[in-house]
N, C-alpha and C positions, 0 to 999 in steps of 0.2 A: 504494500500500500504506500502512495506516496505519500511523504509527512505534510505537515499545515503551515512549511514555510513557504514563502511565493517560489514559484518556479522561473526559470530562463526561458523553459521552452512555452511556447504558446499553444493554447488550448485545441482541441478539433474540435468543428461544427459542423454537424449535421442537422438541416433544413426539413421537417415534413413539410411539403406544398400542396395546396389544394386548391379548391376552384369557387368553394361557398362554404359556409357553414353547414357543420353535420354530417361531411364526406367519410369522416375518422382519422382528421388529424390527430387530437389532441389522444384520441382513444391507441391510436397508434402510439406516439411518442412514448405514452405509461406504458401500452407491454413491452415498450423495448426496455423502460428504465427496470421494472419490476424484475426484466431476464438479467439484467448488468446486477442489479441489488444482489439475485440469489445466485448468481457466477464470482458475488465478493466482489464485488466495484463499489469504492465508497460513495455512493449515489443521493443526491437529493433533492425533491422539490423546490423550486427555485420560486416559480411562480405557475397556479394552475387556477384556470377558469370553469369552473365546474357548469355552469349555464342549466344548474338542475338534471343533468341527466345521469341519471343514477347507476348506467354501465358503466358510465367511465367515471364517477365519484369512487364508484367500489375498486378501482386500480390502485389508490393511493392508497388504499387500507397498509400498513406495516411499514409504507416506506418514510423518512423523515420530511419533514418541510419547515423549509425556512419561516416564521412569522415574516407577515408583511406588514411595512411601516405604513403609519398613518398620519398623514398631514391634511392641515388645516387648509381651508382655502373657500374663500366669501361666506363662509358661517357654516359650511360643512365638512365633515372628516372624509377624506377619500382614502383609500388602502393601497398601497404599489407594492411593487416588488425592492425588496431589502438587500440593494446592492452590498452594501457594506458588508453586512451581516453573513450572506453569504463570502466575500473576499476574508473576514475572519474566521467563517468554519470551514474554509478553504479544502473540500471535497477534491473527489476526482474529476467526479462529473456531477452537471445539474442540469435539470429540465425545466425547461423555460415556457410555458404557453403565449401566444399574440407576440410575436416577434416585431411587428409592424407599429404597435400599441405607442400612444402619444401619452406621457406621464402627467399629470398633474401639473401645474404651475408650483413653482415651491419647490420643486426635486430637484436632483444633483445634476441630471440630464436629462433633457428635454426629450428623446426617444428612447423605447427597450429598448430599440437597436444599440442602441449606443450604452447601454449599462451591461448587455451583453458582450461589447466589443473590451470595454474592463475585463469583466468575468475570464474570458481568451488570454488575454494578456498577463493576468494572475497564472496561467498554465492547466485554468480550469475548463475541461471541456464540455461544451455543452448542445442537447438537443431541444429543439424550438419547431414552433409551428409557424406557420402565415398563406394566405391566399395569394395567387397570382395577381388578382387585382389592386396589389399593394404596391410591386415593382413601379416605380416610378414611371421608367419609359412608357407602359402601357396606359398610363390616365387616363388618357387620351380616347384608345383605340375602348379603353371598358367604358368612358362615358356616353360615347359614340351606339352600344350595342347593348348598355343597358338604360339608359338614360339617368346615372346616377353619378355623381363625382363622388369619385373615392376620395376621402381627404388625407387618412393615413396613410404615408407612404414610405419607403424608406429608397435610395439610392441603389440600381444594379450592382454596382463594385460590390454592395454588402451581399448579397448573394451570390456575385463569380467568386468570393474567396472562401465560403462553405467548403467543406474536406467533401461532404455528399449531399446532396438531395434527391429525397425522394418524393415522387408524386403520387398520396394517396389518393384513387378515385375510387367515383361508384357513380353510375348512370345515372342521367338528370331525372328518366323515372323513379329511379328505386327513391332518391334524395327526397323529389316531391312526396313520395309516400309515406316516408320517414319524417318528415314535417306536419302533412298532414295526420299522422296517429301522436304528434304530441313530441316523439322524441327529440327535436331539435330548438325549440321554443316551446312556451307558453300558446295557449289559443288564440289569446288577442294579438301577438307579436306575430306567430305563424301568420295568420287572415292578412298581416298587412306585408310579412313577406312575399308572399304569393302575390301579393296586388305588385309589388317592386321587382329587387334581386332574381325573388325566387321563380320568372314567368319561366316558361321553359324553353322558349326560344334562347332568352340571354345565357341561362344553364348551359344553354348546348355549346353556345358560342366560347363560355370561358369558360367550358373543359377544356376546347380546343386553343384558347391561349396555353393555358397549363401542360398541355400535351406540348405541344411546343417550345414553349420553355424547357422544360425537362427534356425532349431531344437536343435540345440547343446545349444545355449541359453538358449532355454526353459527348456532343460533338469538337466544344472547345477542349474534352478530354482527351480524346481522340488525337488531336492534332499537336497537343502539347509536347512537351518533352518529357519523357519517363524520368521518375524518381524515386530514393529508395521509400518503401510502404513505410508508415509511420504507425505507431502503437497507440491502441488505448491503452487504457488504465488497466494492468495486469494480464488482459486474454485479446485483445481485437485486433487484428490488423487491417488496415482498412489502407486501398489506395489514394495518393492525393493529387490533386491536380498542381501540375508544375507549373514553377513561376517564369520559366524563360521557355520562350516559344523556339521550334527549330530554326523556322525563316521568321528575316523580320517581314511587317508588314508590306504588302504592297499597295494599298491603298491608304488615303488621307482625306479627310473632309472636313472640309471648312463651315461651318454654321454662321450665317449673316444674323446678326445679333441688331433690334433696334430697342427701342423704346415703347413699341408696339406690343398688345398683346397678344398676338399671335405668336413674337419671338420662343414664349414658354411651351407651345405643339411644335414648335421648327426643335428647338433644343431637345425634346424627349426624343421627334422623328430619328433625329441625328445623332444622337446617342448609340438609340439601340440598333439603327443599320452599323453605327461603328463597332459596336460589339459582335456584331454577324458575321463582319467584314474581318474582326481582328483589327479593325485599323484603329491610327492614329486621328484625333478629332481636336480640330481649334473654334472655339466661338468668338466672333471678330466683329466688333462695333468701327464703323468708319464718322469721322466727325469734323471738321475746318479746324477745331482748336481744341489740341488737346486735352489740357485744362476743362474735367467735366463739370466743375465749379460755377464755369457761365454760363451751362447750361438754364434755363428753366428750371423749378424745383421738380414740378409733378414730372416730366418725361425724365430729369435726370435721376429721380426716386427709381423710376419703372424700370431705367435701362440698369440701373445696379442693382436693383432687383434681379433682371435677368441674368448678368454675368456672374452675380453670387449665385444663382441657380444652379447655372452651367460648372460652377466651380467642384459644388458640392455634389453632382455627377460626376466630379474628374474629370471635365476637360480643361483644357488649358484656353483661358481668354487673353484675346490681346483687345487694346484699344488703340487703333490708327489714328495718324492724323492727314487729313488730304481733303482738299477742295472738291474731287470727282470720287465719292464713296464707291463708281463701280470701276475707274480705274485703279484705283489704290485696291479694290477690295482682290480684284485678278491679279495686278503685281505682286503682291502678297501673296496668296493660291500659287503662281507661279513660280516664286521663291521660295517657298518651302513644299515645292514638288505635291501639290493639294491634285488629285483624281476627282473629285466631288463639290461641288458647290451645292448647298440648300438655302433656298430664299422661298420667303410666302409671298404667297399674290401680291403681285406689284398691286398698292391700292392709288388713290390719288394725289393724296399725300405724298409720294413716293415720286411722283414725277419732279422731270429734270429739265429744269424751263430752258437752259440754256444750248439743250441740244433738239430737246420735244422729243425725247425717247424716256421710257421710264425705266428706271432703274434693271429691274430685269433685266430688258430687251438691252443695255447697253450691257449688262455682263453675258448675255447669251454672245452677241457678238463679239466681245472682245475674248472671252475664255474657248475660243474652238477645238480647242485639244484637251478642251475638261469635259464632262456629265455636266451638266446643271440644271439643279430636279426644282422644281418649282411648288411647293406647299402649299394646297388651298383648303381649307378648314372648310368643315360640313356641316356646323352649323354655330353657333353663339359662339362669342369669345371663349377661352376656357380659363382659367384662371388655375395658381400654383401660390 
């Protein structure tokens, strides 16, 4: 057993992914912990959402769990997960339920994701749940197909660096029928699932993101560079994905960044094609003066808005300076060897009196030896 001083090495993470509430994440996670507990894995509840269903309540029977702290906040007591407390009974492993899960105001970090990414770095390893509708990149494509903004999200990078994930499914019928007998909510919460989430077209749709994803998975594994297997806590070996790819990338994409809100669907689009691609990705604001200080306030809020967005997906932003934002934006693309241009619908604002071509159409013409995909949103702004 490993002792309860901090470790050097960093913890494994293994991801259950699903597609809606009620598939068997969280019922999964527990049989895996309950098999580590009676294989001798110093194992513990970290943090578990019971949602009243009583199969998966009776999993935790025997095994430890963390108390969760409770903070104050506008005259009421909320309960999170007890980072601390867990980094001092510094286990082997711990199970985490709602990986995607936004903390309370008042907590040490504003995401689990991020009290988890602690937990790793103590040398604790830990398994977790979350819905594919959380991934960042997809916002978009789940608002689009269910009619609902996700708000909880966490960034890609935090699940390309999971040791594994796995996709628990179960058919969008069997799911609906397991709601409707009660098992997945309450009656009044199920009636108004069914009216949202749970219609059965959107089900269908985001299994098949989560199918996807999880191919996607395997495929960056595929291509990775082999490494030696890394150990759990006494019995597991488990393989990991490598950090240095064979070849480097051959693809680059440039993300045109404004102040517009459409730039937050160009950044997700651009993102997860960069993830597909294995490439390299820049998001790149063009402006006359560098200096974003004389900007206006509200478009210069929006546009740092966006490039702390794009930041916090890991891509690398730069901000230009040039009188012709679609000359400067192609010199640039062409200096750092960019394959990809993404820009959203030239709108009117976007035109360029001193030539009468709008933006676009003056980097379609000047980039002829780039792609240049052009993004047009399906419906309302989206918001991030």
């Amino acid at each position: 057993m490993p002792d309860a001083s901090p470790s050097s090495h960093r913890g494994l993470l293994k991801i259950y992914l699903g597609y809606a509430a009620g598939v068997g994440k969280t019922y999964s996670m527990l049989q895996e912990a309950r098999t580590l507990a009676r294989q001798g894995v110093d194992m513990v509840i970290g943090y578990f959402e019971p949602h009243n269903r009583k199969d998966t309540i009776a999993l935790i029977e025997g095994l430890e769990i963390i108390p969760r702290k409770r903070i104050q906040y506008r005259g009421a007591t909320f309960e999170e997960m007890d980072t601390e407390a867990i980094l001092r009974r510094h286990p082997a492993m711990c199970a985490v339920d709602e990986f995607a899960h936004t903390n309370v105001p008042g907590s040490e970090r504003c995401k689990r994701w991020e009290d988890v990414q602690v937990i790793l770095d103590a040398g604790i390893s830990v398994l977790t749940t979350m819905n594919v509708q959380h991934l960042e990149s997809l916002n978009d494509q789940v608002w689009q197909v269910s009619d609902v903004r996700v708000r909880e999200t966490l960034p890609d990078w935090v699940v390309k660096q999971a040791d594994e994930v796995v996709m628990v499914d179960l058919p969008p019928t069997a799911l609906l029928n397991r709601l409707r007998r009660g098992q997945v909510y309450g009656p009044e919460k199920a009636q108004q699932a069914l009216q949202n989430f749970f219609k059965e077209s959107t089900l269908v749709l985001l299994r098949e993101l989560a199918l996807r994803q999880t191919a996607h998975q395997v495929d960056v594994r595929y291509v990775e560079q082999e490494e030696p297997a890394a150990t759990y806590p006494d019995h597991e070996v488990r393989a990991l994905p490598a950090t240095n790819h064979i070849v480097q990338p051959s693809d680059r994409i440039l993300i045109y960044v404004t102040a517009d809100p459409s730039s937050a669907m160009l950044i997700r689009r651009g993102r997860r094609v960069a993830d597909y691609l294995r490439a390299d990705c820049f998001a790149v604001s063009v402006h006359p003066d560098a200096d974003l200080r004389r900007m206006p306030a509200a478009p210069r809020e929006r546009l740092e808005k966006h490039l702390n967005f794009a930041r916090n997906l890991h891509i690398e932003t730069r901000l230009l300076q040039g009188e012709n934002p679609a000359e400067t934006l192609v010199d640039f693309a062409r200096l750092h060897q960019v394959t990809q241009i993404y820009l959203a619908r030239a709108r009117q604002a976007l035109r360029m009196p001193v030539v009468g071509h709008s933006l676009v159409q003056q980097v379609v013409r000047l980039a002829r030896d780039m792609q240049v995909t052009i993004v047009a949103e399906r419906r309302r702004q989206p918001e991030h």
